[in-house]
N, C-alpha and C positions, 0 to 999 in steps of 0.2 A: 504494500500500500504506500502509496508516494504522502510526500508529507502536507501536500496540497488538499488529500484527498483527507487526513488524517484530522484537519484543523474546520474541513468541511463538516466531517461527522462531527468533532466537537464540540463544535458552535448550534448544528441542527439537533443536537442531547441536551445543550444548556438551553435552548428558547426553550423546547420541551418541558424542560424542567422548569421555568419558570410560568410557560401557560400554566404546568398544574396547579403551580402554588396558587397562583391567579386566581383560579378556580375555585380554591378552598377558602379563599380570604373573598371572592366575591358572593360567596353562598354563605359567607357567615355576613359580610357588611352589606351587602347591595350595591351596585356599584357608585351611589353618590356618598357613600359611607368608606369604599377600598380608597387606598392610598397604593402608590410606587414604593412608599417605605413599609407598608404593612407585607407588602407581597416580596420584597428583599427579604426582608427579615423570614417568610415563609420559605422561601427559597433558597437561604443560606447563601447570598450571594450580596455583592455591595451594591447601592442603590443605583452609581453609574452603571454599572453591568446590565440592571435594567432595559435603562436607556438606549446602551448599544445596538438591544433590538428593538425596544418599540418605544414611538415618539412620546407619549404618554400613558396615560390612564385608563382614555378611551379608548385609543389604539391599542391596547395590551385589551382592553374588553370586547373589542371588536373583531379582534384575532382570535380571541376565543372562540367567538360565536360562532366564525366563519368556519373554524377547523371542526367544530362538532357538527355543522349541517354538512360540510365534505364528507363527511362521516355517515350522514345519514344517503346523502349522493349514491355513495360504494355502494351501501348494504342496497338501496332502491335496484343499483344497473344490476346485481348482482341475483335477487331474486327476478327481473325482466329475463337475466341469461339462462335462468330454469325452464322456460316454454310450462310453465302451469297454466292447468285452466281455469279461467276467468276468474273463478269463485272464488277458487283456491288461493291464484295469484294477488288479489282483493284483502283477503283475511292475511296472508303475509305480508306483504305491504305495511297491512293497520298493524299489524302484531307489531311490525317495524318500527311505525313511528310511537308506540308506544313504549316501545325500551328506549328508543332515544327520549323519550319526555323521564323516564323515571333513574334512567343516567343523568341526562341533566335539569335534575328536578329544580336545582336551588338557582340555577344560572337561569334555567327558562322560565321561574315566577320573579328575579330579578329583572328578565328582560321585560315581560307582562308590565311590571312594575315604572317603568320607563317608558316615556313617549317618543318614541323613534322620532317623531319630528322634531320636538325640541332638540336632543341631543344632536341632528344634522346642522341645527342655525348655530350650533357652539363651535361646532367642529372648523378650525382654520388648519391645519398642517395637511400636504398634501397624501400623508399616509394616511392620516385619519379619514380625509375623505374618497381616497384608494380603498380602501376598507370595509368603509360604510357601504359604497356599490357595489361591492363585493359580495358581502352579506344581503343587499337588496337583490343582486342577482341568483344567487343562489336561492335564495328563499322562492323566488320566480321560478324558478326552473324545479323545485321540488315539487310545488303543488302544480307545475306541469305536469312530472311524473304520478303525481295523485291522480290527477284530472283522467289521464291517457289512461289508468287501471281502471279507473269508473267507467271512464267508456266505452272500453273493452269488454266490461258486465255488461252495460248495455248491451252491446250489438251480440253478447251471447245470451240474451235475454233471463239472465243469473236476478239482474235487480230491475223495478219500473222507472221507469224514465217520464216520469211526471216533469223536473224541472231543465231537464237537458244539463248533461257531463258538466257542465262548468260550476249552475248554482249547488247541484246536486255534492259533488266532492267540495264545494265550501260549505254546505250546510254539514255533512257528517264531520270534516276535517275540524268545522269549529266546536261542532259537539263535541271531542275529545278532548279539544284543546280546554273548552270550559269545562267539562268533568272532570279534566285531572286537575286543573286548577282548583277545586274545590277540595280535591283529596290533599291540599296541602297541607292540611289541618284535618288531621282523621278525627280526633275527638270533636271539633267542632261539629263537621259533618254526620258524626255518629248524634250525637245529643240534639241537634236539626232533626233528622231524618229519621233519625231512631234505627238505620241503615249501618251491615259492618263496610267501609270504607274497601278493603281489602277485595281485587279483582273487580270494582264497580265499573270504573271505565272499559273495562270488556266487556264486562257484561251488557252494559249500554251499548258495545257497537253489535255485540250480539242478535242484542233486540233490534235492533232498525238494520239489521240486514236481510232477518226472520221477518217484518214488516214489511220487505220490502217483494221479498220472495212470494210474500204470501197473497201479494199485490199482484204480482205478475202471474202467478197459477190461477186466481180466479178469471185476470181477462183471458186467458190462454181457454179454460175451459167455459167462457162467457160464449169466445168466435166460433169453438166446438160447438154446442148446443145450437147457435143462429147457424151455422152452417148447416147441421143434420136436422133441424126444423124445415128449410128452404128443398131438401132434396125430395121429401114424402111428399109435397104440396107438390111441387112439380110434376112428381110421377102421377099421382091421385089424380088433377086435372079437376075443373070444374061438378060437382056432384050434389045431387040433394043431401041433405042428415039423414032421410030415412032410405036410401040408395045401398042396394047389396055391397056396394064396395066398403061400406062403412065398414065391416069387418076388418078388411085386408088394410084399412086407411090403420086401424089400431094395432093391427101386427107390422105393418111398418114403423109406426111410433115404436113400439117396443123393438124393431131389430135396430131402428135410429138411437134411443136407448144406449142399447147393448152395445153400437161403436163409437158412440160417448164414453161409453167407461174404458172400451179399450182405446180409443186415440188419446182420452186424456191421461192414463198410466200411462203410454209413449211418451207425452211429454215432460210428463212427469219425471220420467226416468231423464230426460235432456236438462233437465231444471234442475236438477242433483246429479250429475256426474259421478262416478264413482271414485273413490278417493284411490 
């Protein structure tokens, strides 16, 4: 290893090491509460050392951010390279972005905590605001990759599509976001809700995917029914009620019936994939 290569690695160990300190001092302070000196001192290292990598406070908090939604990037492109289907790839996803909320539980209700727009009108150094659109782009492009799993459900007809891919993965994506934000305080939420805190936010996406499924099998078996209605009338043809065909009109109901129930099992079985 050349010594070029030697002082690369050293340097790329020490930011490291410092993001984490960062970490643990902005999950205890918030970040209008961390200092450069709290996270030195967390870091075992002098305050200019700091500085060598990041231009301040925000810039060390903004790098944070950036490297844990990189983080959550990987694991996104990483179940896409699985070819799962729809359902499947949907619930992995959520599972995903639920470990990254409960890794960075204390960072991402600091961030909650802070009004992204103010802290951009403070920001003057050109890293800080290299940074900031950083983190703004990223953040863009994850709930792209939400967006594109939803609507992938869709068009495998896994979830209804009431409000079209876009509103739809922001109204689930915010439901998480607001459940686990309420888990941040189990006791609070338990003495509310009278609820144990522990797997709530699965459980909630649980339920609105089961709502959602359960939306989509009714109109599924809605178009069945109007379609095996429209075939006996066709064949039947004009008739009086008391017309001898009136028999065969009710053994056609009943074989119309009978492939009601088996096209709707076929679909059924397309609506639930086998795992």
């Amino acid at each position: 290893m050349s010594v070029q290569e030697r002082h690369r690695r050293e340097r790329r160990a020490r930011g490291q090491a410092i993001l984490a300190a960062a970490s643990k001092v902005f999950a205890k302070h918030g970040l209008e509460g961390a200092t450069i000196e709290m996270v030195a001192r967390e870091a075992e290292v002098a305050v200019g050392t700091v500085y060598l990598y990041f231009s301040s406070r925000d810039d060390l908090y903004l790098n944070l951010i950036a490297e844990r939604l990189e983080q959550l990037r990987a694991r996104y492109l990483d179940i896409f390279a699985r070819g799962l289907d729809p359902l499947d790839e949907l619930k992995t996803i959520a599972s995903a972005f639920l470990d990254y909320l409960r890794e960075s539980r204390e960072i991402f209700l600091s961030q909650h905590s802070v009004v992204f727009s103010q802290l951009h009108q403070r920001l003057k150094r050109r890293s800080e605001l290299r940074n900031f659109q950083r983190v703004t782009d990223l953040s863009h492009e994850l709930f792209g990759l939400w967006e594109s799993t939803i609507r992938r459900a869709f068009v495998g007809g896994v979830i209804a599509n009431s409000m079209g891919p876009k509103k739809t993965a922001a109204v689930v994506w915010a439901s998480m976001n607001g459940a686990f934000m309420l888990m941040g305080d189990g006791n609070f939420f338990r003495d509310v809700t009278g609820l144990n805190p522990e797997h709530f936010v699965d459980e909630a996406l649980e339920s609105h995917l089961a709502a959602s499924q359960l939306s989509v099998r009714r109109k599924k078996e809605t178009r069945i029914l109007n379609r095996a209605r429209k075939k006996p009338r066709a064949a039947q043809g004009p008739s009086p009620s008391s017309s001898p065909l009136q028999g065969e009109g009710k053994s056609a109901d009943r074989a119309s019936r009978a492939r009601i129930s088996r096209e709707s099992n076929s679909e059924e079985v397309a609506v639930h994939p086998p795992a």
